[in-house]
C-alpha positions in Angstrom: 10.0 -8.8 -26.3 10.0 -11.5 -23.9 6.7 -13.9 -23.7 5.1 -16.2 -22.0 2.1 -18.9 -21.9 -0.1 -20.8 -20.1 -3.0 -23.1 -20.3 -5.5 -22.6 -17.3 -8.5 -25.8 -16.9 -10.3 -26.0 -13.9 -9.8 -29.9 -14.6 -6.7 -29.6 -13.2 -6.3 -28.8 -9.3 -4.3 -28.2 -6.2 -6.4 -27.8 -3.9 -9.1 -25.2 -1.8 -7.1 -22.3 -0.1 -7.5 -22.3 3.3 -8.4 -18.5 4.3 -5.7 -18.8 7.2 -2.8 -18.6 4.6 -3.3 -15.2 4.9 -2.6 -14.4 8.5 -0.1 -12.2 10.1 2.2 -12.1 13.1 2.4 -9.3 16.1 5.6 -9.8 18.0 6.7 -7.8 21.5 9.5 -6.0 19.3 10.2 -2.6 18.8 7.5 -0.8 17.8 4.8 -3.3 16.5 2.4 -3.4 19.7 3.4 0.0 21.7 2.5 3.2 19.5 1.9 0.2 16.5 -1.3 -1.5 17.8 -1.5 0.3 21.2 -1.5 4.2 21.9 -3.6 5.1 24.3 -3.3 9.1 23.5 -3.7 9.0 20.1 -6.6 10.8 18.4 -8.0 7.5 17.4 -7.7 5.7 19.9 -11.1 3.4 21.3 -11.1 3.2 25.2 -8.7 0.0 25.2 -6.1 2.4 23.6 -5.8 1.0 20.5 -5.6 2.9 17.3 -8.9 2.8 15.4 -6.8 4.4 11.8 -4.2 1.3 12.0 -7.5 -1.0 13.0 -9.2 -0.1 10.0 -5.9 -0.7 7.9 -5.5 -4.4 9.2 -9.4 -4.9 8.1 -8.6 -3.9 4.7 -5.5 -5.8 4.6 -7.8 -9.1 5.3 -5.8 -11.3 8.1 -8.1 -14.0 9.3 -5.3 -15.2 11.9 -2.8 -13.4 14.2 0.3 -14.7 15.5 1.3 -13.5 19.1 3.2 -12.8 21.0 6.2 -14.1 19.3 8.9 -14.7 18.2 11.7 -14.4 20.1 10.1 -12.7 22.4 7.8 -15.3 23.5 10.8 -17.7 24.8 11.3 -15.8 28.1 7.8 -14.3 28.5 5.8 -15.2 31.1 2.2 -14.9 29.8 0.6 -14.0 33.5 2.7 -11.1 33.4 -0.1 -9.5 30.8 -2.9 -10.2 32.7 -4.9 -8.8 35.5 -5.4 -4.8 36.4 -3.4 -3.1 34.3 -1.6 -0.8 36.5 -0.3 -3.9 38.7 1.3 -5.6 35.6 5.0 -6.2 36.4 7.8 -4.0 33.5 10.5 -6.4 32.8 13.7 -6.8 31.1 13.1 -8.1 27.4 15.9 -9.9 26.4 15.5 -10.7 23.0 15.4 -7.5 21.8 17.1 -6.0 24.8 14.0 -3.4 25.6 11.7 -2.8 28.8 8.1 -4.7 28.1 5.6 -2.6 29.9 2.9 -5.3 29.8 0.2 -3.1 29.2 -0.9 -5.2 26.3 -1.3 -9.2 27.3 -3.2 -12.2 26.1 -6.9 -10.4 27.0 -6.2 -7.1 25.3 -5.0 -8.8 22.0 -7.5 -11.5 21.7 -10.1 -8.9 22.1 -8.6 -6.4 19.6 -7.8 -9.5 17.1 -11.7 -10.4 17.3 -12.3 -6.6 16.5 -10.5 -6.9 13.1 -11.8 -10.2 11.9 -8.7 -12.1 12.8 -9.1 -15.3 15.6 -5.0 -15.5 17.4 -2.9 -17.9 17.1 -0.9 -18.0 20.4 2.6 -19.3 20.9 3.8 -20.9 24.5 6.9 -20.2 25.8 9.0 -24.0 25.7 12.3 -22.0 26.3 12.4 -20.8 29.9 8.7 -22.5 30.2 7.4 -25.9 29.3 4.5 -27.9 30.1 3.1 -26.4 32.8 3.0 -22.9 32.0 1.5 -23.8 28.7 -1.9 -25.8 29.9 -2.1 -23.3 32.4 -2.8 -20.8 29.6 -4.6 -23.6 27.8 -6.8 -23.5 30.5 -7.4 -19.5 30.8 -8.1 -19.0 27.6 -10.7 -22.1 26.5 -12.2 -23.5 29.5 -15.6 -22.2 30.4 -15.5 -21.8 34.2 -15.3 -23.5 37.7 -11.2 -23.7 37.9 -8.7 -21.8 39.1 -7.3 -20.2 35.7 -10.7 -19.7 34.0 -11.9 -17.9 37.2 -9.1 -15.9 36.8 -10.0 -14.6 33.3 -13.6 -14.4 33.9 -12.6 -12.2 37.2 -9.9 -10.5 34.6 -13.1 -8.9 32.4 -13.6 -12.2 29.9 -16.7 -14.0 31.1 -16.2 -16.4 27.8 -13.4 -18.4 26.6 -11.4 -17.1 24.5 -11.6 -19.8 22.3 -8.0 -20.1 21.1 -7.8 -23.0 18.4 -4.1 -23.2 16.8 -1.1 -22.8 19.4 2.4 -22.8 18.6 4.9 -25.0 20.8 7.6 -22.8 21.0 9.6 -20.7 18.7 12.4 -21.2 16.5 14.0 -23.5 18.7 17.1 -24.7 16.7 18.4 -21.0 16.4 21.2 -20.5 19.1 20.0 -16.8 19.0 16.6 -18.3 21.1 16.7 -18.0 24.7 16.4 -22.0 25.9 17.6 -22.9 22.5 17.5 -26.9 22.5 19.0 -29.7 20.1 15.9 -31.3 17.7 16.0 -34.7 19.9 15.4 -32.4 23.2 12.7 -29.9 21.5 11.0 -33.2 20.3 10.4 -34.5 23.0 9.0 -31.8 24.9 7.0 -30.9 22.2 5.2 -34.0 21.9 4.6 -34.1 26.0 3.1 -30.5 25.9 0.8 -31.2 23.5 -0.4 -34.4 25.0 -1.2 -32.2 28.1 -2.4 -29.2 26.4 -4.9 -31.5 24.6 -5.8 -32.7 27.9 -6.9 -29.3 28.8 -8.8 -28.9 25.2 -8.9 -31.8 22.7 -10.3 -29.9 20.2 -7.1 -27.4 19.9 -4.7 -27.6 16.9 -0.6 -27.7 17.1 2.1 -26.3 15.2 5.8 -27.7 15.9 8.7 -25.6 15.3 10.5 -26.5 12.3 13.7 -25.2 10.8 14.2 -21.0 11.8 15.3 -21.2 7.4 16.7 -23.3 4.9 20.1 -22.3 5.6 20.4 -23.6 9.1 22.9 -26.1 9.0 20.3 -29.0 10.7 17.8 -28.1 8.1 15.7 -31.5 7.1 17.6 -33.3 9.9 16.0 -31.2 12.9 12.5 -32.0 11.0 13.1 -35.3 10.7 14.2 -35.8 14.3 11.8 -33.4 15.6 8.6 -35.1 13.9 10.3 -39.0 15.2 9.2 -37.7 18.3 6.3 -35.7 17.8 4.2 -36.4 14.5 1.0 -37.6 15.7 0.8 -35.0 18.4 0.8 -32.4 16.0 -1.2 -31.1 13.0 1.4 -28.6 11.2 5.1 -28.1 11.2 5.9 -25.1 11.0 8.6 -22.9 8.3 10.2 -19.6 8.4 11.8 -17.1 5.8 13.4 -14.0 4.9 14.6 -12.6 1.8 16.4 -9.8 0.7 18.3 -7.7 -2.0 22.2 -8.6 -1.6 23.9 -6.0 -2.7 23.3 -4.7 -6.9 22.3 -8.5 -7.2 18.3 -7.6 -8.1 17.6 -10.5 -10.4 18.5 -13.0 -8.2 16.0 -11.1 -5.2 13.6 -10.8 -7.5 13.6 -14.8 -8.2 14.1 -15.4 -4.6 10.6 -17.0 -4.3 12.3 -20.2 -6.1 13.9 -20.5 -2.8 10.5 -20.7 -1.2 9.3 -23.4 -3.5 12.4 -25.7 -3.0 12.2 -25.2 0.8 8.4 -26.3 0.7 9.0 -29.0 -1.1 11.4 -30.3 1.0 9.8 -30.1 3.8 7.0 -32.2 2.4 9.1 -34.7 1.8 10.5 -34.7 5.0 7.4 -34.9 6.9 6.4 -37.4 4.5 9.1 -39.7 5.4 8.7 -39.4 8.7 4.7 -40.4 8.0 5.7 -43.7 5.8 7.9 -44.2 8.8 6.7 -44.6 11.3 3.0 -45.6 9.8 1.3 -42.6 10.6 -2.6 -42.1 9.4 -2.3 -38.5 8.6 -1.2 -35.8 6.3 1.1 -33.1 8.5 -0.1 -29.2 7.0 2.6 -26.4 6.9 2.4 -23.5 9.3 4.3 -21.1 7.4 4.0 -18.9 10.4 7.0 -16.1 9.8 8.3 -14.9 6.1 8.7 -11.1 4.3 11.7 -9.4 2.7 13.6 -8.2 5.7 16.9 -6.4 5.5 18.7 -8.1 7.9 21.9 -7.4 7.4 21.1 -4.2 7.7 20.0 -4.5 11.5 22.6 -6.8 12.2 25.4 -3.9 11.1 23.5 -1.4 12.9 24.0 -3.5 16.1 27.3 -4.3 15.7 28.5 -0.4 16.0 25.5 0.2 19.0 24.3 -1.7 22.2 21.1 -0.9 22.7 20.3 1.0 26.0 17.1 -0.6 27.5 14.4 1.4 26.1 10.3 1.4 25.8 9.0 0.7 21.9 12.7 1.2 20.6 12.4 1.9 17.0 13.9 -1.5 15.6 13.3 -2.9 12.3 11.5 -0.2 10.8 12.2 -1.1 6.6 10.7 0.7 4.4 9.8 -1.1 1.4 9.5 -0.5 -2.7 8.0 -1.3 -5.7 10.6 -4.3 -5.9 9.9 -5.1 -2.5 6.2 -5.0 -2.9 6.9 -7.3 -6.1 9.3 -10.1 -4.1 6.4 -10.1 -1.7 3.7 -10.8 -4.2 5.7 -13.5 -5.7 5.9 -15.2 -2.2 2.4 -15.3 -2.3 1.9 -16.8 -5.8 4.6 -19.7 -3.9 2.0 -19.7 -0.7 -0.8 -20.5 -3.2 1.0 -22.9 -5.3 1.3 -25.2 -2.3 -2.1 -24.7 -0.8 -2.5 -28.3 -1.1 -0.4 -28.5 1.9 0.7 -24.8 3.5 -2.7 -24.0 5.5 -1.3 -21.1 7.6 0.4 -18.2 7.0 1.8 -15.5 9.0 3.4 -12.5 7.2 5.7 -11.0 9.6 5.1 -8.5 10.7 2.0 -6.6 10.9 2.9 -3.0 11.9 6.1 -0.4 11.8 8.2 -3.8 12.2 8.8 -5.2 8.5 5.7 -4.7 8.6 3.0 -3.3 5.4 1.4 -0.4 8.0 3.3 2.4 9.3 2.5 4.6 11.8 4.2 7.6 13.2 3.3 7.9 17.1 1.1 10.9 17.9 0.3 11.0 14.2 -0.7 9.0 10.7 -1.3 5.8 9.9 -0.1 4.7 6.2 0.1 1.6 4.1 3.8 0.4 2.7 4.5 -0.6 -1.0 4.0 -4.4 0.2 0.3 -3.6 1.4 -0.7 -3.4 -1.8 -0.6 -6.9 -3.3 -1.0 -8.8 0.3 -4.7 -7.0 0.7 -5.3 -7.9 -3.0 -4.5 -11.5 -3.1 -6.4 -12.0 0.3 -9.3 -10.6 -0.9 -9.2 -12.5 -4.5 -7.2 -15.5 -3.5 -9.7 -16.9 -2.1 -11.1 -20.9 -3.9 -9.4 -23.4 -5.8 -5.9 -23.2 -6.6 -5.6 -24.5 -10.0 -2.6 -26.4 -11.8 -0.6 -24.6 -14.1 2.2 -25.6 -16.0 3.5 -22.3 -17.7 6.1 -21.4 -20.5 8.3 -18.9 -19.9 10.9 -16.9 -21.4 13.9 -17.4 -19.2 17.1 -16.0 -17.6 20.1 -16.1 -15.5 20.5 -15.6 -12.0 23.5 -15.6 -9.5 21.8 -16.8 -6.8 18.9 -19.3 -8.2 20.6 -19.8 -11.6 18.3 -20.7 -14.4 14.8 -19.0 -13.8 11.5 -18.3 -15.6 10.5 -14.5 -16.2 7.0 -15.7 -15.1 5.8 -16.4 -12.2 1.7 -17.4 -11.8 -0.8 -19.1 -10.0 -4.8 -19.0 -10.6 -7.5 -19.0 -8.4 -11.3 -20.3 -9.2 -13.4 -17.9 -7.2 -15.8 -21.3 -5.4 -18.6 -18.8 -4.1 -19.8 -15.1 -4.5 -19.5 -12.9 -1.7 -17.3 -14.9 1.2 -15.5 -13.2 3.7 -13.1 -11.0 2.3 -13.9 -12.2 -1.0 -15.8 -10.3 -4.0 -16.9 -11.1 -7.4 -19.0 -13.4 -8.8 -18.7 -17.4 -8.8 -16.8 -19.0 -11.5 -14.6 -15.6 -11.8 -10.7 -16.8 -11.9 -7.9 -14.7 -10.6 -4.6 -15.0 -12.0 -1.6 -13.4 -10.0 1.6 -13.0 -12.2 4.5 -11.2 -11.7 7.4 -10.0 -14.5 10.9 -11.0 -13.4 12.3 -8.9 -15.7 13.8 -5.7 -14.8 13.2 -3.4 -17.7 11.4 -5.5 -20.5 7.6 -6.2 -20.4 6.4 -9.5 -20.9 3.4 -10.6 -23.8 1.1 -13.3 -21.5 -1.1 -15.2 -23.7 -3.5 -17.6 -21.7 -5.5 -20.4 -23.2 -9.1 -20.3 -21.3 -10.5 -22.5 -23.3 -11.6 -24.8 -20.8 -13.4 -21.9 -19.2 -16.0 -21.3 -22.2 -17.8 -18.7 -19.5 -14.9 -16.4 -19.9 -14.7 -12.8 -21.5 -13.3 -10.1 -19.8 -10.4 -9.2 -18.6 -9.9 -6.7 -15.8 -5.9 -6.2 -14.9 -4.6 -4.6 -12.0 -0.4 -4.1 -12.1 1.6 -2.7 -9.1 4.2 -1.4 -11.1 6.5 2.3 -11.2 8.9 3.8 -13.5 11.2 4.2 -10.2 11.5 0.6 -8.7 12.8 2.6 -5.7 9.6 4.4 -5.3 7.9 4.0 -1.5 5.4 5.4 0.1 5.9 7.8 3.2 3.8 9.8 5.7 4.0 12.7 3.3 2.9 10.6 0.1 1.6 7.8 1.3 -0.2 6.6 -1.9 3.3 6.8 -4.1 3.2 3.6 -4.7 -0.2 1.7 -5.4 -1.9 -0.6 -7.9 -3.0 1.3 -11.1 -5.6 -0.2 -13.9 -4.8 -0.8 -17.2 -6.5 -1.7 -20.3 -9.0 -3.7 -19.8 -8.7 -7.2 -22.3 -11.0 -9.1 -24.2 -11.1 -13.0 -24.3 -11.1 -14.2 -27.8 -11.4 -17.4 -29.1 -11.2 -18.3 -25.7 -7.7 -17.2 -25.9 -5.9 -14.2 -23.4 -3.3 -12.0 -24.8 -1.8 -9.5 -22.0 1.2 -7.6 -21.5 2.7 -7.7 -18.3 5.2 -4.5 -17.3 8.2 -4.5 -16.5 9.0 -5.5 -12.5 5.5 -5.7 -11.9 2.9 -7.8 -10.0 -0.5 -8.4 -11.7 -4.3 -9.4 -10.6 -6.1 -10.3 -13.7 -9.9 -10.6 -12.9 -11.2 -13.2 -15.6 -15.1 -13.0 -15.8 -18.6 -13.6 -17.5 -19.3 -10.1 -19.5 -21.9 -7.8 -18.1 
């Protein structure tokens, strides 16, 4: 049987998680907001029209931050489209996704609804048919008190307080050719630094995200960050990264390592903004806004679209996947990567939130049900919340076509810092370890040395795991696929022995007895 240590001492440590690593994203596309979020007939829905059964989903998932309105979408929106009387709001073309946006849900209804479900928004501003102007005009909407002409305006528009909007992204994905205003890193720089010297003029107290590379695979990958932060480093506080994964083919090893991606892309990254900050003799540390990543099938869209042009449509269904126990399992290890770099990635934004790549589906008219990848997402949230500690593990090994050499094992503890914080339970001093089991058919024996945590003695182990790694959940079983307990383990010796199944991700709840 394959196996597997490590040595966890709370000596050793990367840093406090900062809660907004697990955020989410709500993008004008296909089906997130309209019949998603927003459905005004709908049995549940409260008098704003939004669904009250995919409400209480996103509260149980546990996403302190929201990212809207985009995306793509957001490069040729015009944000005063989505305010005022509802029934004046202008329908336009979309042409990102090539769909009609009704504009029925703007920057009011969302910041309201995002407050509703524990989440403050994260806003992005439009630098691709916008720029400057545009952008501390919203500024100004959303966080000044009063007494001007755009804070009237939202206070006349039903919002008597400011919105209070702290972290703003300058654009989106601005070195993808696919964005509408798509610009070359020396051009984006430079606007990007002069909108955020004028959007701080509006608020000073706001924080910035620049756009970094749309994925490791661009061919300007490094370079556009380099050039990009030249221009812009001490007018920002994050750069920000984006990525999808998915299974290629029969290749399921290589998927299920794909998270070794993640780490190699964060890493470089660092490095690049850290150059940039020897440099040019900059004070401060640049954060990580890792503001879009999920297992996506793209090249499954992209196929679809090549033998259909879309007619322009309301809420077309687009991106709809449906996700499995593998799935659910890639997406846990991308956490485990989030974590391991808490030190410097302070947001995250799993994309997205509903019916698009999303872990909540709904069916219009009807139910509301959580995907395969809910599962470990809502866990983590709720018990990744503390200190990230250090862990060096070893790790039965194997092959791989795409990331060649990789560990069976991959883990990452968290120290539990308080009892009873938002969206965090236990008690103080309990450690959460998150592992997952590479390996397609063999489980894995896990032994853990706690001896630096004396306190120690009970194990509690959760494992989302399925004799069908194709399993998913649907309308009509929509709890296929979900965590199950096992046996719970006893710490001896101040020693952890645990088996970990096959293709599986595991929360191991290590606490005081009693």
């Amino acid at each position: 049987m394959p196996a597997a240590s490590l040595t966890i001492d709370p000596a050793f440590r990367i840093g406090p998680v900062d809660p907004r690593l697990y955020g989410s994203f709500v993008e004008h596309l296909g089906r997130c907001v309209y019949t998603g979020l927003h459905e005004p007939d709908h049995e549940t829905a409260d008098k704003d029209g939004f669904r009250q059964d995919v409400a209480d989903l996103v509260r149980e998932l546990g996403v302190p931050i929201i990212r809207y309105p985009g995306g793509n979408f957001v490069s040729g929106y015009n944000w005063e489209d989505g305010v005022g009387p509802v029934g004046q709001r202008p329908r336009r073309l979309e042409l990102a996704w090539r769909s009609i946006e009704t504009n029925q849900v703007g920057t009011d209804e969302f910041v309201k609804w995002a407050g509703s479900v524990g989440a403050d928004p994260l806003l992005a501003i439009n630098l691709g048919t916008r720029g400057i102007d545009a952008a501390r005009n919203l500024v100004e909407y959303c966080n000044h008190p009063g007494g001007t002409y755009w804070s009237d305006l939202r206070r006349a528009n039903g919002s008597p307080q400011p919105h209070g909007v702290k972290v703003w992204c300058l654009g989106n994905e601005m070195d993808g050719p696919w964005q509408i205003g798509h610009q070359t890193a020396a051009e984006y720089g430079r606007l990007a630094a002069e909108t955020a010297r004028v959007m701080r003029l509006v608020d000073p107290g706001i924080e910035l995200v620049a756009c970094g590379s749309s994925h490791r695979r661009m061919p300007t990958f490094a370079s556009w960050e380099a050039t990009v932060l030249a221009e812009a480093y001490d007018a920002v506080d994050y750069v920000s990264m984006h990525a999808y994964f998915e299974q290629h083919g029969a290749d399921r090893d290589s998927f299920l390592a794909c998270a070794v991606e993640m780490d190699q892309a964060i890493e470089e990254v660092v490095a690049t903004a850290d150059h940039v900050r020897a440099a040019g003799r900059h004070r401060k540390r640049l954060g990580i806004s890792f503001d879009e990543w999920n297992v996506w099938y793209l090249s499954r869209f992209q196929a679809a679209e090549e033998q259909s042009e879309r007619d322009w449509a309301v809420a077309p269904r687009l991106l709809e996947d449906v996700y499995s126990v593998t799935d659910a399992v890639v997406v846990g290890s991308l956490l485990i990567t989030l974590l391991r770099h808490a030190d410097r990635v302070k947001i995250g934004c799993l994309a997205q939130l509903v019916n698009v790549i999303g872990p909540i589906m709904t069916a219009p008219g009807g139910p509301a049900w959580r995907q395969a990848s809910y599962h470990p997402f809502a866990l983590t949230s709720r018990y990744g919340r503390g200190t990230v500690l250090r862990l060096e593990p070893t790790s039965d090994r194997h092959e791989t076509a795409e990331h060649g050499d990789v560990p069976l094992l991959d883990a990452v503890a968290v120290l539990a810092d308080e009892p009873g914080g938002p969206g965090e339970s236990g008690e103080s001093g309990e450690l959460r370890l998150f592992a997952v089991n590479r390996h397609q058919h063999e489980p894995l024996t896990l032994d853990v040395d706690l001896r630096g945590l004396p306190g120690l003695a009970v194990a509690t182990h959760l494992a989302l795991a399925d004799d069908d790694p194709d399993a998913i959940n649907t309308a009509a079983e929509p709890d296929r696929v979900s965590p199950r307990r096992l046996a719970d383990r006893t710490i001896d010796a101040g020693r952890l022995r645990t088996v970990l199944p096959p293709l599986s991700w595991n929360l191991l709840r290590l606490s005081p007895p009693g």
